[in-house]
Each structure stands twice: as C-alpha cells, then as structure tokens.
N, C-alpha and C positions, 0 to 999 in steps of 0.2 A: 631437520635438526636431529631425530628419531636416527638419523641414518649417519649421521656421524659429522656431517656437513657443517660449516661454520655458516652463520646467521648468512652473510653475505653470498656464499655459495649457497644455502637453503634456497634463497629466492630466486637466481640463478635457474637451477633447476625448479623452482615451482613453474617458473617462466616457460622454460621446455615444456615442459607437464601440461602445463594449461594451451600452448600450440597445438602437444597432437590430438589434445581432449576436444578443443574447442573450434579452435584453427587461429591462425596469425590475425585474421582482420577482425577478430571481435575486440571490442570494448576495456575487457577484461585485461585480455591479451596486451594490449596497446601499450594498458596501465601499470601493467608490469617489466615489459621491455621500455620503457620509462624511467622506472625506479633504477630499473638494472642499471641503466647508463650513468643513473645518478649517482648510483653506487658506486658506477666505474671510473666516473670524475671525482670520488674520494667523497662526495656529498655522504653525511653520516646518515644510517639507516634509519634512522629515527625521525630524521627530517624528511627521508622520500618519503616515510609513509604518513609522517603530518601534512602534504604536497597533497597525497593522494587520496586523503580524508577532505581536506577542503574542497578538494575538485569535487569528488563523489559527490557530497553534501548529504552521505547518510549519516547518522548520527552511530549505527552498527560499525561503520569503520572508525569513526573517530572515540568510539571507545576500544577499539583492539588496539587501534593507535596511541591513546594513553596509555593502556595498561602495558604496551610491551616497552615502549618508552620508559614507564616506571621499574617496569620486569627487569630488563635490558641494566639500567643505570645503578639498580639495588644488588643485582650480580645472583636472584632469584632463579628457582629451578625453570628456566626457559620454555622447556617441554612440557613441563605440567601445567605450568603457567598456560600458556597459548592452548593448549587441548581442552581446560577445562574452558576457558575465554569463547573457544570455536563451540564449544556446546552450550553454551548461557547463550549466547547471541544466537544459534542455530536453533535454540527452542522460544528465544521473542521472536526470530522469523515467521518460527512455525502460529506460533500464538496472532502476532498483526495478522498472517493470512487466513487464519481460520474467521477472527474476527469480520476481517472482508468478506469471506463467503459467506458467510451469516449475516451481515450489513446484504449485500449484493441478495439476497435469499428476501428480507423483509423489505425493501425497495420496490422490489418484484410484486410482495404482495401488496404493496401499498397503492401503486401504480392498479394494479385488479382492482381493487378497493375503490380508487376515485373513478374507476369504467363502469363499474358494476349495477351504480343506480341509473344512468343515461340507458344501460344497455334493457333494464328491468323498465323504465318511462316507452324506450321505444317499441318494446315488444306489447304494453300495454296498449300503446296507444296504437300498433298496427291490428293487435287482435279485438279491441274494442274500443272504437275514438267515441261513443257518446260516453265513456267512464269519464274522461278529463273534460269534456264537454261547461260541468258547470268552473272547473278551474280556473280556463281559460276566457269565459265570454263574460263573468259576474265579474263587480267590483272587490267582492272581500275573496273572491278566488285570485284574483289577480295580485293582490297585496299575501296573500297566502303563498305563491310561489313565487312572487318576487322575493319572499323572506325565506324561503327553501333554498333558491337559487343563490341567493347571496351568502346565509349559511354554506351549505355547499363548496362555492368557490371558496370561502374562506376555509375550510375544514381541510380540501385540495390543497391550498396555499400550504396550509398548518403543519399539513402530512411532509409536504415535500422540502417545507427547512426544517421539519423532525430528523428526516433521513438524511440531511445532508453535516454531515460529518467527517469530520476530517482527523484519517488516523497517523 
C-alpha cells in the first residue's frame, strides 16, 4: 500500500513476497494464493480475509480482519491503520510467547520438584537403609508414610494442574 499499490494489488504482491521468502508450499503461502483468486473471482477483500481468519482460528487474524474491514468501509488512513494493527498484534505475539517460555521454564521446575524427594529417599536409603528401617517395619512408621506418600501424590497431582494452563 506504502508503495502506491491498490489494496487488491497490495496482496497480489504480498503473495510474491511471501513465495520468494518462504516458498510456494508453506501454509502461509497457500493462504494467500487463495485470497488472490478470491480476489480474482471479484469475491470483496474483506470477505477473503474473514475466509481466512475463520480458517486460521487465530483470534490475531480476526482482529486485523475487523479492523481493516472497519478501516476499509470508513475510507480511514489505510496505511497507518494496518502498520499500527501489525505492531499491537506483533507485540501480543511477543508477550503470549514470552509468557510460554516462562510457563515452559516453571513446568520444568515443577517436574524437578515432584523428582527431587524419590531421588533424596533413594540415595538415603542406598547410603544407609537402617535409617528408614523403623519407617518401614513399625505400625505408626507405616501410617507415617503412607500419609507422606499420599500427601505427596497429591501435592504431584496439585503441581501438575497448577501448570496446566491454557494460553
């Protein structure tokens, strides 16, 4: 648009653009030589890219696809419109994926976390098995880590639909 192109030729050429960038058989690619055609059957631009947000099912396309829809129909500065659109959404990108490495980061330790004490029981118990001795052969030792044990599992359980989160 920047370049003097009309919306329908903008995409035209983004189309090119994203073949030499990417190549013909990506995903991307596809989804654009797609629209083109749609374009080219006179389908209005607004509806390929409401096509191509439903298909997506990101919620990132189907807001550039309101907005330029609304942009588009209001006769609004197209180019400012769309550049700032690409950077509000190009910084929640950034933000969802930081959030995941940081999700993905405490999972990791979580996972440490429920190993940590099995790995601390079997190194005691290979460096000196009369320490767990009365644990395991008495009755109130026995009710003792059965109530460890169970705690425990349960704590594992607890940890692991903490972490499970859906961004």
């Amino acid at each position: 648009l920047s370049a003097g192109y009309s919306v329908e030729n903008a995409f035209v050429q983004t189309w090119k653009e994203l073949c030499q960038r990417f190549g013909e058989d990506q995903a991307i690619s596809r989804e654009f030589v797609y629209m083109v055609r749609q374009i080219d059957m006179n389908v209005p631009i607004e509806k390929a890219l409401d096509d191509f947000a439903g298909r997506s099912g990101l919620d990132e396309v189907r807001s550039f696809s309101d907005i330029f829809r609304i942009s588009r129909r209001s006769g609004a500065d197209l180019i400012r419109i769309i550049s700032e659109t690409g950077e509000v959404i190009a910084s929640r990108v950034e933000v969802k994926e930081e959030i995941i490495t940081m999700m993905t980061a405490v999972r990791l330790e979580g996972k440490i976390m429920n190993v940590v004490p099995l790995g601390i029981l079997a190194y005691i118990n290979l460096s000196s098995p009369q320490f767990f001795y009365p644990m395991y052969h008495t009755a109130a030792g026995r009710i003792v880590m059965a109530a460890s044990l169970a705690a425990y599992l349960g704590i594992c359980r607890y940890s692991v639909k903490l972490m499970d989160i859906e961004l």
